[in-house]
N, C-alpha and C positions, 0 to 999 in steps of 0.2 A: 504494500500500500504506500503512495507516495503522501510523504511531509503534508501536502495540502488538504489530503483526501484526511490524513490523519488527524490533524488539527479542524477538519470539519465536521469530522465524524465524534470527535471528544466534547466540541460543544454543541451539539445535537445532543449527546448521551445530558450532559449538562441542563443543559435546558428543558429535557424530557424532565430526569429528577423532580428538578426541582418546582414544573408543573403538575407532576403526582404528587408531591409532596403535599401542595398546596390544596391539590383536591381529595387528599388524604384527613388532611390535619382538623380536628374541630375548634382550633383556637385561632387559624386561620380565617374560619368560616364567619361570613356576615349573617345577620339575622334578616331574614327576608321583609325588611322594611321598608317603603318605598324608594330612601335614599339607598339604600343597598339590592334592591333587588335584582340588578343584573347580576351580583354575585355568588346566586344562589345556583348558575348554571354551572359552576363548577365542582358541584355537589357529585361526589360519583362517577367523576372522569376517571378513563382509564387512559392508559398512552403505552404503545408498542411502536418501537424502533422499527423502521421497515423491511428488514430483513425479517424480524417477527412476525409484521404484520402481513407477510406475502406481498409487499409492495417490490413488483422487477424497474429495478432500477438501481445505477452504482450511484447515486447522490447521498447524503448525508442527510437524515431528517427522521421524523417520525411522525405515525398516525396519533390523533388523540378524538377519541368516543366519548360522546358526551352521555347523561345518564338518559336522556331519550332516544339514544341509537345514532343520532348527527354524528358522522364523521368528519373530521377535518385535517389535510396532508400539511405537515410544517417541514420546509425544506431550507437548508443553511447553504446556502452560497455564499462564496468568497465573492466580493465585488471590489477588492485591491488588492493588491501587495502592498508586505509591508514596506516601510521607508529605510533604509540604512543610514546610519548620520557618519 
């Protein structure tokens, strides 16, 4: 796996985490209040790396299932190199 693919695929893994985390966690969790009620869709998400998820494809990313069955594809592309000083 090349250096990019590696570093793309590490913060994919990253970001998956710490989206389950958050739709894991009950301290997390807002209370379905008007002001908070969009946050309540994150109640029961699950998230599977693409490779898990049977997604073909070599990009970097993961599926995330929301608790009504919506799925949604999060994909990490590099959009620069970095800079050397």
């Amino acid at each position: 796996m090349a250096k990019r693919e590696t570093d793309e695929h590490l913060l994919s893994g990253i970001i998956q985490r710490a989206l389950q985390t958050i739709g894991d966690d009950e301290d997390t969790r807002c209370d379905c209040t008007e002001e908070y009620a969009e946050a309540a869709v994150l109640e029961g998400l699950r998230t599977e790396d693409f490779r898990a998820a049977g997604v073909l494809t070599n990009n970097a990313g993961f599926v995330v299932t929301l608790a009504d069955g919506s799925e949604y594809q999060i994909t990490i592309v590099r959009s620069t190199l970095p800079t050397r000083s």
